[in-house]
N, C-alpha and C positions, 0 to 999 in steps of 0.2 A: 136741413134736409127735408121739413117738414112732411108729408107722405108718402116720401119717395120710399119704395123697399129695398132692404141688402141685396145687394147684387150676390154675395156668397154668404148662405147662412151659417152659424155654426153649429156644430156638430158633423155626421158624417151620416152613412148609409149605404146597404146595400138593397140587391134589385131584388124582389120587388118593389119597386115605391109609386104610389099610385100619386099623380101630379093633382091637383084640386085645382082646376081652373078660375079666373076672373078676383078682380081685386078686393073682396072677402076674405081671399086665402093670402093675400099678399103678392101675387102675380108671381113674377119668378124668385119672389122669396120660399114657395117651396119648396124650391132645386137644394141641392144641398154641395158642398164642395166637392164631394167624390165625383159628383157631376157637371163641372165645368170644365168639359171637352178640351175648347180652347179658345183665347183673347187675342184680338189683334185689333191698334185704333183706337182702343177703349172700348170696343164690342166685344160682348161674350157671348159665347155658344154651351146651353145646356143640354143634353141628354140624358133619358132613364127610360126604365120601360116596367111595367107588372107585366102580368099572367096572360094581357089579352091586347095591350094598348102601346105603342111608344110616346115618347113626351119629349118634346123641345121646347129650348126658350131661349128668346134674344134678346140680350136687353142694349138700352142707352142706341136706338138707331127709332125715329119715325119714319113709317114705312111710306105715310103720306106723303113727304116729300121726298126720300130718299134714293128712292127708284123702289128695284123689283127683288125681293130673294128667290133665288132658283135651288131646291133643297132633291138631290137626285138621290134614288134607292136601287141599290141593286139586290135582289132575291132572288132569284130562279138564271136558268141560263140565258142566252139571248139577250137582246136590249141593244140598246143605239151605242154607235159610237161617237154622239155628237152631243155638243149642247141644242136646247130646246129654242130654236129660234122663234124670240117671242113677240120683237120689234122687226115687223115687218123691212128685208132690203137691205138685212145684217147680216155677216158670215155668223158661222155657229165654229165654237172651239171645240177640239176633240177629249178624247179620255186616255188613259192606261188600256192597252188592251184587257188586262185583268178587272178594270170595272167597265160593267156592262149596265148600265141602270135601267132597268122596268117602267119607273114611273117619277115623275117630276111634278112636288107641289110648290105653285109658284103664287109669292105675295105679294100684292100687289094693294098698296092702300089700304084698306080697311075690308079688302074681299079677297079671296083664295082661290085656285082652281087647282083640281088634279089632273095631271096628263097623264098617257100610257103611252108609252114608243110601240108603235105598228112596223118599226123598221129601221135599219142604220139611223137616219136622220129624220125620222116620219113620228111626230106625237101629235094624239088625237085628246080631245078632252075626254074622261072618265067621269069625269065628277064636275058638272060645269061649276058648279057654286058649294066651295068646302066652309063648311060652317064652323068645326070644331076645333076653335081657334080662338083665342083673347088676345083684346089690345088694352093697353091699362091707360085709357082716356083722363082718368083722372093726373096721372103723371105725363100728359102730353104725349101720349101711346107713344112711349119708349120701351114700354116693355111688352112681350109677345109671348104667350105660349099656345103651343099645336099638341093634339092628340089626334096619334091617328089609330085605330084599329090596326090590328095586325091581319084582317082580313082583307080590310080596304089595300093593302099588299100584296096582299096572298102570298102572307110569310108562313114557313112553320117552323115554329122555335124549335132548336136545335140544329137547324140551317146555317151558314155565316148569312152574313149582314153586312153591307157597307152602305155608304152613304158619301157624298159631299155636299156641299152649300158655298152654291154663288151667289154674291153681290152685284148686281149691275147696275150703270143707270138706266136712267127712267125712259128711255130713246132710244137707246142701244145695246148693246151685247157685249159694251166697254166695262167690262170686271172693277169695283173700287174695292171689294174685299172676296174673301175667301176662305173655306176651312177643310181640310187642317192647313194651316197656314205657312206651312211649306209650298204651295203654292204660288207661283207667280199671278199678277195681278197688273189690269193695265196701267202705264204709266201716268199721273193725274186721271186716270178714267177714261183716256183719250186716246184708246186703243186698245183692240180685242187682242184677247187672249189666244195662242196655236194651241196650248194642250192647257188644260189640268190633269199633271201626270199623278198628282197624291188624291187620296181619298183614306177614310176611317174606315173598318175593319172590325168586326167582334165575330170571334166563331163561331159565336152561337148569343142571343139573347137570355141568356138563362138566367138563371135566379142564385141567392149568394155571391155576387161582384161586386163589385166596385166597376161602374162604369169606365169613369177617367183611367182605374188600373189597367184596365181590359182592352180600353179603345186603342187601336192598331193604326196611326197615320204611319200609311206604308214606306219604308224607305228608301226604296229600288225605283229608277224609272229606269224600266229596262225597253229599249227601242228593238230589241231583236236577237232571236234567240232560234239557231237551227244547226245544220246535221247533216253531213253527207260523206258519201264512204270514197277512203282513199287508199294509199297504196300500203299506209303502215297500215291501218285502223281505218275506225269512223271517225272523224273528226267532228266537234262540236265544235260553234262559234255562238260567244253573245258579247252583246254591245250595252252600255246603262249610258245614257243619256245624264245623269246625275247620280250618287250616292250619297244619304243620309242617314248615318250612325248605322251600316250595314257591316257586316262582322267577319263572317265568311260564306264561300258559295257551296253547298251540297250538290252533290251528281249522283243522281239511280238512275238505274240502268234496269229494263222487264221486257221480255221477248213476251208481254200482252201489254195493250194500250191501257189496263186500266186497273191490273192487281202486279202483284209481286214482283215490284220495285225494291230493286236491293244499292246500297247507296256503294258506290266504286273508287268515289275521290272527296275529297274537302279542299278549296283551293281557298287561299286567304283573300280579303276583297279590299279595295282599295275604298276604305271608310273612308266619308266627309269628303270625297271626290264631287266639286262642281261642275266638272267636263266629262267630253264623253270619255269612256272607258273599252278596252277590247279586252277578250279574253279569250282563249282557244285550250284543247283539248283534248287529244289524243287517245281513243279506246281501243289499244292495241289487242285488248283479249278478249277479240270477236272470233266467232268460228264460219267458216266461208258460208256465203249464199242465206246468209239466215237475218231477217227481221228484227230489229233494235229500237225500242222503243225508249226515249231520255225524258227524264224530267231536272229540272232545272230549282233548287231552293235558295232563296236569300234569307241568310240567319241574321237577326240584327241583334247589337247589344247587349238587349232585353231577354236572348234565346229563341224570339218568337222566329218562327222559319214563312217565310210564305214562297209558294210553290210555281211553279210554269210551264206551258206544255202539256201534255207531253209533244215531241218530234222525234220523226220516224226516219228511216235510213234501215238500207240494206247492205247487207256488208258485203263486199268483193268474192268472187271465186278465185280457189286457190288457180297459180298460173302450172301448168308442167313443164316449164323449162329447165329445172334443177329440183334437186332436190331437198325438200321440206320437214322439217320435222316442230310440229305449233307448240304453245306455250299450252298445259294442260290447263284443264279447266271442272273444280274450282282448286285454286291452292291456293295459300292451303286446306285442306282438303280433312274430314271427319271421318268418310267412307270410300267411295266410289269417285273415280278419276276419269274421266273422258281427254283420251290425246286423239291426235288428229297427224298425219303424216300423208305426203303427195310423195309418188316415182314419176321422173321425169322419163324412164325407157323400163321396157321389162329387164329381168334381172331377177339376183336371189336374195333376199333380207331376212333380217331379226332383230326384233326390237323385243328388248331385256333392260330388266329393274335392277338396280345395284343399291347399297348400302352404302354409311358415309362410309365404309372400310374398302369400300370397293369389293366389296363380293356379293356374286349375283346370286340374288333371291328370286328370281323370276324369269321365266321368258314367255312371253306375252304373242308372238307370233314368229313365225319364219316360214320360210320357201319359198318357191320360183313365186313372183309375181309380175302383173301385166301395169304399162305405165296407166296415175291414175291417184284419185285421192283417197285414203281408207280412214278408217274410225273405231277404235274400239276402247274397250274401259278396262281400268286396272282394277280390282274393288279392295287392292290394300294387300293384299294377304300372299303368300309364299307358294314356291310350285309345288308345295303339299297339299295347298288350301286353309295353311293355317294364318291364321291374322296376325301381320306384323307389328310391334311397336310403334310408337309415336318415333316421330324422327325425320332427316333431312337423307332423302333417294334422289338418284339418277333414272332417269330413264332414256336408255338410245339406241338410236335405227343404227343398223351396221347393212350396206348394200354397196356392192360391189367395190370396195377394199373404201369406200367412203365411211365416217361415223361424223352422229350430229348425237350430242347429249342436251337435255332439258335438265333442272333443276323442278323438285317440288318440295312439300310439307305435309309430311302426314301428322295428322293431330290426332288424338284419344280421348 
């Protein structure tokens, strides 16, 4: 072996661990197990990070001849959806719409550049010449480690974090490796890649992990994910282009785009699926004319959930053709009941609360009314005003010798 270094040292380690550059410290003998990412070809991918800096290392690849590594970050919102076309007169391969990368350092030989995405497919140098980098010359610079600042990012810890790292050659935009390595890759090198749908994942860089624990090679390539309103419901549709070790799918549901998301269903997902997949929907317990905002989660394995979306949809107005009486909302139900009822003609009504014994504890409204949609709220309690028990009620419109009963759930 003579000076070559451990590819995995032993021992173990959490973050922070500050990497010690250049072959003094043993080059990517640093790294320590809980930080090797992932191996594919006999190449390995390290990561770690301290308080202020991230650290990679690759070993067993010369970058001199090899071609180029393309190493993407995504931080903040926005960012390209494309790879970094670096060999002038090549297509560029796309992303997951969930990775959006900021900036792209790419190796090249024994010198570095950083890029920033200006735009879908638009990156500009930042850093024309990245210097804080080692090649271990003595081992026939097979081994590499980067540090880069977390400012050179413009990360801030307790952000997520992703990342991937392309392999190309030296000429083209023809992919020979990849990570995580779920990944497809072109065939002998001798053809670009359409997507890199996977990419790595940490919710945050924080300190006390275990890297390898924590790293997230996502499992979902989900191609498409939307929402529009139909005759039962809003209907939801999504599509995964691939599943890997994905568990089940979560559904919330928030009449706001960006807080209080409440989850409605869990459907089971069709793990270890290599083909495309559909799936559909149905959120029957929408109330008319009102704004629905979906978020989409894939839970894998491991528990870790990752999120999508959100999409919007308005839901239907009630029709007056006949008469309606909606599924209350919420049940079951702790306090306060919101029902919803349509008259398709004027007439005289009553809508009254019953017991599982069938005796009524309420009456909630009656007399003449004009046709039309009404709304009003139970808050529980008897027509004395006193609060009822926990238990399984009726509630039903009675109009012009018609009756429509709903079921609910009062809880305590």
């Amino acid at each position: 072996m003579g000076n070559e270094p451990r590819i995995i040292a032993t021992g173990d380690t959490v973050t922070p661990h500050t990497i010690r550059l250049g072959y003094t410290y043993g080059c990517v003998n640093d790294f320590t197990k809980s930080e090797r990412i992932g191996i594919r070809g006999g190449d390995t991918l390290f990561t770690t990070w301290d308080a202020s800096n991230l650290f990679l290392g690759y070993s067993r690849c010369d970058w001199r001849t090899a071609g180029d590594m393309f190493i993407y970050f995504d931080v903040r919102t926005g960012g390209a959806d494309s790879t970094c076309t670096y060999n002038a007169g090549d297509s560029c391969s796309g992303f997951d719409p969930a990775f959006r990368p900021d900036f792209c350092l790419i190796v090249e030989g024994t010198t570095a550049v950083l890029k920033k995405a200006t735009g879908s497919k638009t990156w500009v140098d930042t850093i024309a010449s990245y210097t804080t980098f080692n090649l271990d010359s003595i081992n026939k610079y097979t081994y590499l480690e980067i540090q880069i600042p977390f400012t050179t990012l413009r990360y801030t810890v307790g952000n997520v974090f992703k990342y991937l790292v392309v392999c190309n050659n030296e000429t083209s935009e023809h992919s020979w490796n990849a990570f995580p390595t779920t990944n497809t890759i072109g065939k002998d090198a001798k053809a670009p890649v359409a997507k890199y749908p996977y990419f790595y994942q940490f919710n945050s860089l924080a300190s006390g992990v275990s890297p390898r624990a924590t790293a997230q090679a996502l499992a979902v390539e989900l191609s498409e994910f939307a929402c529009q309103s139909g005759n039962d419901g809003i209907i939801l549709t999504w599509q995964t282009a691939s599943e890997n070790s994905n568990y089940e799918w979560l559904i919330e549901r928030s009449t706001s785009p960006e807080e209080d998301f409440r989850n409605i269903t869990t459907i089971k997902a069709e793990a270890g699926s290599p083909s495309v997949r559909q799936y559909s929907y149905t959120d029957a317990a929408v109330l008319p004319n009102t704004t629905y905002y979906y978020r989409l989660g894939d839970r894998d394995l491991s528990g870790q959930v990752t999120w999508h979306g959100p999409v919007m949809a308005v839901s239907g107005g009630l029709v007056f053709d006949k008469l309606q009486l909606l599924p209350c909302r919420p049940n079951p139900s702790l306090g306060a009941v919101a029902i919803k009822y349509a008259l398709h003609k004027p007439g005289t009504m009553a809508l009254n609360i019953y017991d599982i014994s069938g005796r009524r504890v309420n009456t909630l409204d009656q007399g003449q009314k004009q046709s039309g949609a009404y709304s009003l709220t139970w808050k529980g309690d008897d027509s004395r005003g006193r609060m009822l028990p926990a238990g399984v009620y009726f509630y039903q419109l009675n109009f012009e010798g018609t009756s429509l009963t709903q079921r609910m759930v009062l809880l305590r």
